[in-house]
C-alpha positions in Angstrom: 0.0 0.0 0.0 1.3 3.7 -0.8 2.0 5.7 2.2 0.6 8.8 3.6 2.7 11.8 3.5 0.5 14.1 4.4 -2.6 13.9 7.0 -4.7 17.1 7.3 -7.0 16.3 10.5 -10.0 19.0 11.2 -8.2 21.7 9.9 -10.1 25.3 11.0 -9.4 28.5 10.5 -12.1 31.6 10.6 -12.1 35.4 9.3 -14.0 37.8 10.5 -17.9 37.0 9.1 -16.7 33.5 7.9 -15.4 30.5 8.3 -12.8 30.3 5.3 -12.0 26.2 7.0 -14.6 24.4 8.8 -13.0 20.9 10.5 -11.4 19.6 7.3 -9.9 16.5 7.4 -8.2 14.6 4.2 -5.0 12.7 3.5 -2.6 12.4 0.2 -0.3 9.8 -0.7 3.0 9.5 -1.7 3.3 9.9 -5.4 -0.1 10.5 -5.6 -2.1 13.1 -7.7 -4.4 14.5 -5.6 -7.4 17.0 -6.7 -8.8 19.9 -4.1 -12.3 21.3 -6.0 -14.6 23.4 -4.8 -16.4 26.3 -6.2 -15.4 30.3 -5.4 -15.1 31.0 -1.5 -15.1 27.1 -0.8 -11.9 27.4 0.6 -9.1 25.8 -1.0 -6.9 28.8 -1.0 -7.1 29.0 2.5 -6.2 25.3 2.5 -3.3 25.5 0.4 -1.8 28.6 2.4 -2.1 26.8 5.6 -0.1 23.9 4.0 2.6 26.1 2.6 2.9 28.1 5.5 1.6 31.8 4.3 -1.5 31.2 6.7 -1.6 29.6 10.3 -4.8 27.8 11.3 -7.0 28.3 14.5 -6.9 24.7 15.1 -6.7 21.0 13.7 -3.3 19.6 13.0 -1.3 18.5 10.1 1.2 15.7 9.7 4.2 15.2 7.7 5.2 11.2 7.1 3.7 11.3 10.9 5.6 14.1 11.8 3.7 17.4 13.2 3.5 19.4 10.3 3.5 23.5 11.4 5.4 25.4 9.0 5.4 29.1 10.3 6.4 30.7 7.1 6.7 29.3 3.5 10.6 28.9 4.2 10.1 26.3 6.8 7.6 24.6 4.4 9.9 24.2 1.9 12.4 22.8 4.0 10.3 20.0 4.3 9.8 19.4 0.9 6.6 21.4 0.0 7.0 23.4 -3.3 3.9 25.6 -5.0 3.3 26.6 -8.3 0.8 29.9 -8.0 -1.7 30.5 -10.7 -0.1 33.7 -10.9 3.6 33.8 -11.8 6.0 35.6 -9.3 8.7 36.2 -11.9 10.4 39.1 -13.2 10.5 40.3 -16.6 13.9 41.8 -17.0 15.4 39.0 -15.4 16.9 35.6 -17.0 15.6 32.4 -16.0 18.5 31.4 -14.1 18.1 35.2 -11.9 14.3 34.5 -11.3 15.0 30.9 -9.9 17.8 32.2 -7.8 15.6 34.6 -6.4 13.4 31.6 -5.1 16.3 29.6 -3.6 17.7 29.6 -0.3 21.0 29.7 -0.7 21.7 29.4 -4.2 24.7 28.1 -6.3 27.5 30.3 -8.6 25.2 31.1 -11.2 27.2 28.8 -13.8 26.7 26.0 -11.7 23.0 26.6 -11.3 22.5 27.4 -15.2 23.8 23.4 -15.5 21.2 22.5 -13.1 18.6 24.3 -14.9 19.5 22.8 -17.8 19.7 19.1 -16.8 16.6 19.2 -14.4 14.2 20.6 -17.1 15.5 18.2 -20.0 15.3 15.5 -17.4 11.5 15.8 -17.2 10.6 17.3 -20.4 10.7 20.6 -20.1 14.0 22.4 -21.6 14.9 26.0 -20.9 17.6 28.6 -21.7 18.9 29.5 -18.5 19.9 32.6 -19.9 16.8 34.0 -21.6 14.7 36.6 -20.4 12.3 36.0 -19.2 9.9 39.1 -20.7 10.6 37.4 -23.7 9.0 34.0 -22.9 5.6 32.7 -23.4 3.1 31.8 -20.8 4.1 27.8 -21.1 7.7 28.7 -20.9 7.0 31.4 -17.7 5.1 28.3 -16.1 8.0 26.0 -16.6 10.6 28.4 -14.8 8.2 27.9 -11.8 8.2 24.4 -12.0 11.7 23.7 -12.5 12.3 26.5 -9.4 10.3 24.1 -7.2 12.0 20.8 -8.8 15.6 22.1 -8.0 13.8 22.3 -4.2 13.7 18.1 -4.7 9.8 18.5 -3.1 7.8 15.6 -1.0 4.6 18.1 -2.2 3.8 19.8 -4.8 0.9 22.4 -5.2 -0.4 23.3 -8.3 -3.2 25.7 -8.7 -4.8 26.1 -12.1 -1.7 25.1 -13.6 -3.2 24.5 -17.1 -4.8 27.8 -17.5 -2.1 29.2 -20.0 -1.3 26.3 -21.6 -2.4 25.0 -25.4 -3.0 21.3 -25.7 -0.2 20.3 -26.5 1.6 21.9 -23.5 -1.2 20.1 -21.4 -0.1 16.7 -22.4 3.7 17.5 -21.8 3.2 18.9 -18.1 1.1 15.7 -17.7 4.0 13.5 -18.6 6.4 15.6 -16.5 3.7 15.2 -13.7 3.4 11.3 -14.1 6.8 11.2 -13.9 7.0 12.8 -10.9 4.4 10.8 -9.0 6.4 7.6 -10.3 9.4 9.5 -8.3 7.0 9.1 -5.1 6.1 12.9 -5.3 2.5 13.5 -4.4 0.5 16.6 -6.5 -2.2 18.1 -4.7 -3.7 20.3 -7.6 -6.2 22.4 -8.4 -8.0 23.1 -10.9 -12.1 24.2 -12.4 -11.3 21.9 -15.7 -12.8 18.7 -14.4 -12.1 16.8 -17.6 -8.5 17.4 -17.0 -9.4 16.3 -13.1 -10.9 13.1 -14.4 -7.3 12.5 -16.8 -4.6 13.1 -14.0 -6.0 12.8 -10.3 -6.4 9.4 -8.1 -8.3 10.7 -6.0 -10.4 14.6 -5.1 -11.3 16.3 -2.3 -14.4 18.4 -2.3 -15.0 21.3 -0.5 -18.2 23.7 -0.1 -18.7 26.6 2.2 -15.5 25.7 4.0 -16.5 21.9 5.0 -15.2 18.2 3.3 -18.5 17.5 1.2 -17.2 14.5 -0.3 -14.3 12.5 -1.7 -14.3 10.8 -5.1 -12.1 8.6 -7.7 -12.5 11.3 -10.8 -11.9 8.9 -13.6 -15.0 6.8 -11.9 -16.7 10.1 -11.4 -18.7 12.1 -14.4 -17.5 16.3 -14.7 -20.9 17.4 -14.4 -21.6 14.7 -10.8 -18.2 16.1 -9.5 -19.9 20.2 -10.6 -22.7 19.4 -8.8 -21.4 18.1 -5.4 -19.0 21.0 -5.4 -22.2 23.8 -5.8 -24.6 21.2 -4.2 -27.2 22.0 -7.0 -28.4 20.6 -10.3 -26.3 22.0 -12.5 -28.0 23.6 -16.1 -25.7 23.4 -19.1 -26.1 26.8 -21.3 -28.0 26.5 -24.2 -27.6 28.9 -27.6 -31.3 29.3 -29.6 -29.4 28.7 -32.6 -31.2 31.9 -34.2 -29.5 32.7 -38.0 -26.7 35.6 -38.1 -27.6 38.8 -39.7 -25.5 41.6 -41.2 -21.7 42.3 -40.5 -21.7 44.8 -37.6 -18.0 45.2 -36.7 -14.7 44.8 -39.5 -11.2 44.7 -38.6 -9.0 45.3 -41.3 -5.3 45.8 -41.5 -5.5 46.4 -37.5 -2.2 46.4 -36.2 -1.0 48.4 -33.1 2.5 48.6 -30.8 1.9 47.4 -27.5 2.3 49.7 -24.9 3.6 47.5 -22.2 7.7 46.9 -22.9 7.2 43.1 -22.9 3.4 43.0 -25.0 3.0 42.2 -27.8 2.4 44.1 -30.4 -1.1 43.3 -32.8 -0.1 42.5 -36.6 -2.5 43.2 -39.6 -5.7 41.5 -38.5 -8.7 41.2 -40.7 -12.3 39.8 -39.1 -15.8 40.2 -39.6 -18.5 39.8 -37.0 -22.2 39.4 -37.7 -24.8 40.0 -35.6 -26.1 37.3 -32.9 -22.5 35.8 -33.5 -20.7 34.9 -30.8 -16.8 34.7 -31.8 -14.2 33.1 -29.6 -10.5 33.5 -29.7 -8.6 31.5 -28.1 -4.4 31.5 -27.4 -2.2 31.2 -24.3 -1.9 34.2 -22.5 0.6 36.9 -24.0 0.0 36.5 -27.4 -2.5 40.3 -27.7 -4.8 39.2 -26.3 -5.0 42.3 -24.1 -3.9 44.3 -26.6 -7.1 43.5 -28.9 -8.7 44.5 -26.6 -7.3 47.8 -25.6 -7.7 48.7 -29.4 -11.5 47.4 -29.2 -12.1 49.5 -26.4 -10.5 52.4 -27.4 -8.1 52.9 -24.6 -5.5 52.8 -27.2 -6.5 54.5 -30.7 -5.5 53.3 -34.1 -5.8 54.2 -38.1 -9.5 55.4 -38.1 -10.3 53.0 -41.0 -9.1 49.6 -39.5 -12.2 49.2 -37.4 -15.4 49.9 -38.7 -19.2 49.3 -37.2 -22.1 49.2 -39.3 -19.7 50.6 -41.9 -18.8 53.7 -39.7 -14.9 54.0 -39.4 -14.0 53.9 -35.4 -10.5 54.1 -35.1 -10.1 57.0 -33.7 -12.9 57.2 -31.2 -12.9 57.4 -27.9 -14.2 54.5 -25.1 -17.5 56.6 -24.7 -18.0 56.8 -28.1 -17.9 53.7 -28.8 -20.3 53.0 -26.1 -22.5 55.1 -27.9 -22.3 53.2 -30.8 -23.1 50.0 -29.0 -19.7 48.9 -28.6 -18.9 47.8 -24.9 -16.2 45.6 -23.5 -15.0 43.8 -20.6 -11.5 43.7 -19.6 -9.7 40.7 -18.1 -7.9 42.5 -15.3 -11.2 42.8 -12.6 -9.4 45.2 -10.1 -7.9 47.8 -11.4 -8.9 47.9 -15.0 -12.9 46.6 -15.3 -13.5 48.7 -11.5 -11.8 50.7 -9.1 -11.5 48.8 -6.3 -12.2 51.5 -3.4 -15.2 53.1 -5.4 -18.6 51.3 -4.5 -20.8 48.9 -6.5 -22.5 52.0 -7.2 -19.9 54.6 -8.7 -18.7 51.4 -10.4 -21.9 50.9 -12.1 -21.5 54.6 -13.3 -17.9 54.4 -14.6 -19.0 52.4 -17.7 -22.6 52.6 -17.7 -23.2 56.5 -17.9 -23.6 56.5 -21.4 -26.4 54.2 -22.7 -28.2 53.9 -19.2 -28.0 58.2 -19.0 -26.9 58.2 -15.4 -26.0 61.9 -15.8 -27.7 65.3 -16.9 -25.7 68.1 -17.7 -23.1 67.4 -15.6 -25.2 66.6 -12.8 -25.2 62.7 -11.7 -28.2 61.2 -11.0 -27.5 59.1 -7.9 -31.0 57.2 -7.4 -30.7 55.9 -10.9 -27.1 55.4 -10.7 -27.9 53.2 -7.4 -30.7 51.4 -9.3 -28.5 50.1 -11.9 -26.0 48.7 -9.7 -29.4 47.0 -7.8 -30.5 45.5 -10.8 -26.8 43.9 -11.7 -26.6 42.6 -8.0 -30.3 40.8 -8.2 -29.7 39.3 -11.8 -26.6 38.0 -11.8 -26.4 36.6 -7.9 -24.0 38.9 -6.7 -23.1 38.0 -3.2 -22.6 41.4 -1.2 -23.9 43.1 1.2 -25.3 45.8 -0.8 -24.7 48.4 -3.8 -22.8 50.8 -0.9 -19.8 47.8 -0.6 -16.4 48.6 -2.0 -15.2 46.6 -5.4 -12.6 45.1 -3.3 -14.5 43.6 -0.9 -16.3 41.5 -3.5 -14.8 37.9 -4.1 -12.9 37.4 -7.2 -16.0 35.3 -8.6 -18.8 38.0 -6.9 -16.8 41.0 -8.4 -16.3 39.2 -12.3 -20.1 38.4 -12.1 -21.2 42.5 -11.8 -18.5 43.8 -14.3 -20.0 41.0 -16.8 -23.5 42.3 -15.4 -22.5 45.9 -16.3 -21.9 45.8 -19.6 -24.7 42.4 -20.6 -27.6 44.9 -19.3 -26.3 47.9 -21.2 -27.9 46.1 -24.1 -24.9 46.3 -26.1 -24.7 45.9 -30.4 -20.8 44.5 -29.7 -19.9 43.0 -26.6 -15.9 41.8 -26.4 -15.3 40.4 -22.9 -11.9 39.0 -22.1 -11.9 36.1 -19.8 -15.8 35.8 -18.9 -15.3 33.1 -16.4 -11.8 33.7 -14.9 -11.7 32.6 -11.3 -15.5 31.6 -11.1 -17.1 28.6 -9.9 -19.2 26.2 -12.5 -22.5 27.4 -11.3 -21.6 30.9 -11.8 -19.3 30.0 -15.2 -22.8 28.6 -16.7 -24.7 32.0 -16.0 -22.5 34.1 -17.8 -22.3 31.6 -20.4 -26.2 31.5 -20.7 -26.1 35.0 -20.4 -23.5 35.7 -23.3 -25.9 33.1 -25.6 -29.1 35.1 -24.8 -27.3 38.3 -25.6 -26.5 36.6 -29.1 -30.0 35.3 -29.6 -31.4 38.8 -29.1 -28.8 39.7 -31.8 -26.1 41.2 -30.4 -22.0 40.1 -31.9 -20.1 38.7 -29.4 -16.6 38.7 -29.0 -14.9 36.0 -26.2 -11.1 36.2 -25.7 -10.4 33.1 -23.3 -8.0 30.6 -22.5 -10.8 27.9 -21.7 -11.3 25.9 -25.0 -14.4 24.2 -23.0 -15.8 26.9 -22.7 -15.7 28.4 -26.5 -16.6 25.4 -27.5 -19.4 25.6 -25.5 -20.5 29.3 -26.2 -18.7 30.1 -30.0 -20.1 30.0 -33.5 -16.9 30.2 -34.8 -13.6 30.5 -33.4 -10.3 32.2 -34.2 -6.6 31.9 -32.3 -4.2 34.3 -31.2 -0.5 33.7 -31.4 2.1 36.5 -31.1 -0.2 39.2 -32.2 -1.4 37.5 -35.4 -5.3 36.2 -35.9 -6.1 33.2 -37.5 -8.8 32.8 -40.1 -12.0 32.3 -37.9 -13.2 28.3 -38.9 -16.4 27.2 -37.4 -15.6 25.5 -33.9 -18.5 22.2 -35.2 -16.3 19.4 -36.1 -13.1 21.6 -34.7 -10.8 19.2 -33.0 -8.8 20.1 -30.1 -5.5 19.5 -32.1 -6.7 21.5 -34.7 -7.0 24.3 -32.0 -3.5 23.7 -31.2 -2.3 23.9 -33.9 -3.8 27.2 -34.2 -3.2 28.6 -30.8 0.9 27.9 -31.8 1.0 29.6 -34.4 0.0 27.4 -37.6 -1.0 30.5 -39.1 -0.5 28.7 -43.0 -3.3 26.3 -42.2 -6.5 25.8 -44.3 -9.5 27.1 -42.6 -12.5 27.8 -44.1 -13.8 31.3 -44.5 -16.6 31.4 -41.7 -18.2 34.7 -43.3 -19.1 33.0 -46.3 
C-alpha cells in the first residue's frame, strides 16, 4: 500500500464573518495526484496557504510522514519538501531564468553552476529551458516551466499546483502531464487544483471536495462524471447553457489591416488583423496568454486608438474614437484585469456601475449625476446575476474574485450592447456561476447582439462560440467554425499554424 505523506485532520481556520475552513480532514499519498475542488469562496486557497505556510490555522493539526506538520512561514515549508506553483507567476521580466529561480532559492549556487542544473533538471522531465533567456521574452508555457523547475531544483515531497493549465495549449497540457506522471512515479505527491474537471478526471487518483469551508465528499474522478463532480461541489443541479441557434444577420463590426504597438515593454504588439463579425455571433478566440490578447482588446475599447479605418461598425470607421463613443455606438467591453482595470476597487458597487454605464443607461444630466438611478443600476446587476454582497454601498474590493467578475460581466450584458468583447468571462469563477455568464453571453446573441470571447478555456468556446479564431504573437487566424473543430486543430492554431487551411466562416 502507498503511504501517507501528508494527514490534514480537522483543519479550522475563521475570518471575521466567515469560516474560510470548517474541520477539514483529508489525507494524500505518496506519489499521488491529488485533486482539491470546490467552487469560489469554498476554501481551497485558504487550505493551500495553511499547508505552505503563508496562513496559520486556528486549530486542527497537520502531519508530515507522521511528523507534526506547522510550517510558520513558506521557508520552513519548503524545508520539508513542499514546493507551490501559483496561478499567478511571481517572476520578473527583465530578469533571465537562471536570476528569477535564484531569487526563489535559499542559498543558491554560482550562477554557472546553477545554469547546469537548470538545464539538466528541465530536459530530465521534459521541459527544456535557456537559463539565460529573459524571461519578458518568454511565453506563458515557458514562464510556467521556470516555476516548476524552481520548485524541482527544491527536490519537493509536495507539490501544489493551482490552475496550472490555465495558459497552456494542448499540447503543452499533455507535456506537463508526462512531467507530472513522472514525478508521482518518483514518489512525489501533486495536490492540484483546478475548475477543468475533464483534466481532473485524466490526472487525479483521488479529489477532495469542499463547499462553504467543509469536506463535502471525496471521489475517484476517472470513476466520477465532470458534471456529478460540478454538482457536489455547488450542491445543485447544475444547467448546461444553451444557444437558440437563431441565424446571423448583417456584418456589424470589421477589422481590417489592424495592427497596433503594445504599450507594455514586454506585450505584444497586434499585426495586420482582418475579421468580420455578424450579428447574434458569438466569436471566440482563443491562445495562451501573452500573445495580444490584451492588446485587442485595448484597441477594441478604445483605450488605445489606431488608423481610423481599420475598425469599422455598421460601416462607420472607429478608429479614432474614444471609449465613450464607442459606447455610444453600441460597442462595450470587458476587460480581463477585474481590479484595477474593469472597476476601481475602493469606489462602490454603485460609482462602479456609473464608470462604464453613464452612457447608454443616462446616469447623468448636464453634468449633474443622478445618484438614485445610478444606485438602481447597480441593484438591478446585483439581483440578476447573484452577486453575493452586502449591498450596492460595498467597495469593489471587498467582492470575491468570482462575486466581483459576475457585476463587471453584469455591467456591460444589461447595457444592451450591439458588440460585446469580454476577455476572460469566467476567470476565477465557480461552474454554477461560469454557466450563468455563459447563458447570459448566448441570450445576448440570440437577441442579436456580436459577441466577441477572448479566453483561454477551450471548454468553454466550445461551448458558447459559433466560430472560433486563435491568437498567437499578435497574429489572428482565419475564424473556422468550432462544429467538427478538434482540439489538435486548436492547437495547432493557438501555436501559431497560421499557413493552415481554414474555411472562411463569413461566407
Amino acid at each position: 500500500m502507498t503511504e501517507t505523506l501528508l494527514t490534514i485532520d480537522k483543519l479550522t481556520k475563521a475570518y471575521p464573518g466567515v469560516v474560510a475552513n470548517d474541520s477539514v480532514s483529508f489525507e494524500i499519498k505518496q506519489g499521488e495526484v491529488h485533486a482539491l475542488l470546490g467552487e469560489n469562496g469554498a476554501g481551497k486557497s485558504t487550505l493551500v496557504k495553511m499547508i505552505y505556510g503563508l496562513v496559520k490555522p486556528d486549530s486542527g493539526v497537520m502531519t508530515m510522514n507522521g511528523a507534526p506538520f506547522t510550517p510558520a512561514e513558506p521557508r520552513a515549508a519548503r524545508a520539508s519538501g513542499v514546493a507551490m506553483v501559483f496561478q499567478h507567476f511571481s517572476l520578473f521580466d527583465a530578469l533571465d531564468v537562471a536570476e528569477n529561480i535564484a531569487l526563489g532559492m535559499e542559498n543558491p549556487p554560482p550562477m554557472r553552476d546553477l545554469a547546469e542544473r537548470i538545464r539538466s533538471v528541465s530536459e530530465e522531465y521534459g521541459l527544456p529551458l535557456d537559463p539565460y533567456r529573459t524571461v519578458g521574452d518568454l511565453s506563458a508555457g515557458e514562464r510556467q516551466r521556470v516555476e516548476i523547475i524552481r520548485c524541482l531544483l527544491q527536490d519537493p515531497k509536495l507539490l501544489i499546483m493551482d490552475e496550472p493549465t490555465s495558459v497552456l495549449t494542448p499540447q503543452e497540457v499533455d507535456i506537463l502531464f508526462e512531467t507530472l506522471r513522472k514525478l508521482t512515479a518518483e514518489g512525489v505527491a501533486i495536490l492540484y487544483i483546478s475548475h477543468k474537471l475533464e483534466e481532473i478526471r485524466t490526472l487525479c487518483d483521488a479529489a477532495t471536495v469542499l463547499r462553504l469551508g467543509k469536506n463535502v465528499g471525496t471521489c475517484i474522478p476517472a470513476e466520477t462524471s465532470a458534471r456529478d463532480m460540478a454538482e457536489l461541489m455547488v450542491g445543485t443541479e447544475l444547467q448546461t447553457p444553451k444557444s437558440a441557434g437563431a441565424d446571423l444577420g448583417e456584418v456589424v463590426l470589421d477589422i481590417s489591416g489592424l495592427s497596433m504597438p503594445s504599450p507594455s515593454e514586454f506585450g505584444t504588439a497586434l499585426k495586420n488583423l482582418h475579421m468580420r463579425l455578424r450579428a447574434g455571433e458569438v466569436l471566440g478566440i482563443g491562445g495562451v496568454a501573452g500573445n495580444g490578447q490584451d492588446e485587442m482588446l485595448l484597441a477594441l475599447s478604445g483605450e488605445v486608438r489606431v488608423d481610423t479605418n481599420a475598425l469599422k461598425m455598421n460601416g462607420k470607421a472607429i478608429g479614432n474614437l474614444a471609449p465613450n463613443a464607442r459606447r455610444a455606438l453600441g460597442l462595450l467591453t470587458a476587460p480581463e484585469e477585474r481590479l484595477g482595470h474593469a472597476a476601481a476597487p475602493d469606489m462602490s458597487l454603485t460609482e462602479n456601475a456609473l464608470l462604464s454605464g453613464n452612457v447608454r443607461r443616462g446616469l447623468s444630466e448636464r453634468g449633474f449625476l443622478k445618484w438614485g438611478k445610478t444606485r438602481a443600476f447597480a441593484e438591478e446587476i446585483i439581483e440578476k446575476f447573484d452577486v453575493r454582497t452586502p449591498g450596492p454601498d460595498n467597495a469593489a474590493r471587498s467582492l470575491s474574485g468570482g462575486n466581483l467578475q459576475k457585476f463587471v460581466i453584469g455591467r456591460e450584458v444589461l447595457q444592451a450592447p450591439e458588440v460585446l468583447v469580454v476577455n476572460q468571462p469566467t476567470w476565477g469563477v465557480d461552474a454554477l456561476a461560469a454557466a450563468s455568464i455563459r447563458q447570459a453571453i448566448l441570450d445576448l446573441a440570440a437577441g442579436g447582439t456580436a459577441v466577441i470571447v477572448i479566453s483561454q478555456d477551450l471548454d468553454e468556446l466550445m461551448e458558447v462560440a459559433d466560430n472560433f479564431a486563435a491568437l498567437n504573437e499578435g497574429r489572428l487566424t482565419e475564424k473556422r467554425p468550432t462544429k467538427g473543430l478538434s482540439i489538435d486543430e486548436i492547437g495547432l492554431m493557438m501555436g501559431g499554424a497560421h499557413g493552415m487551411e481554414a474555411a472562411h466562416a463569413d461566407a
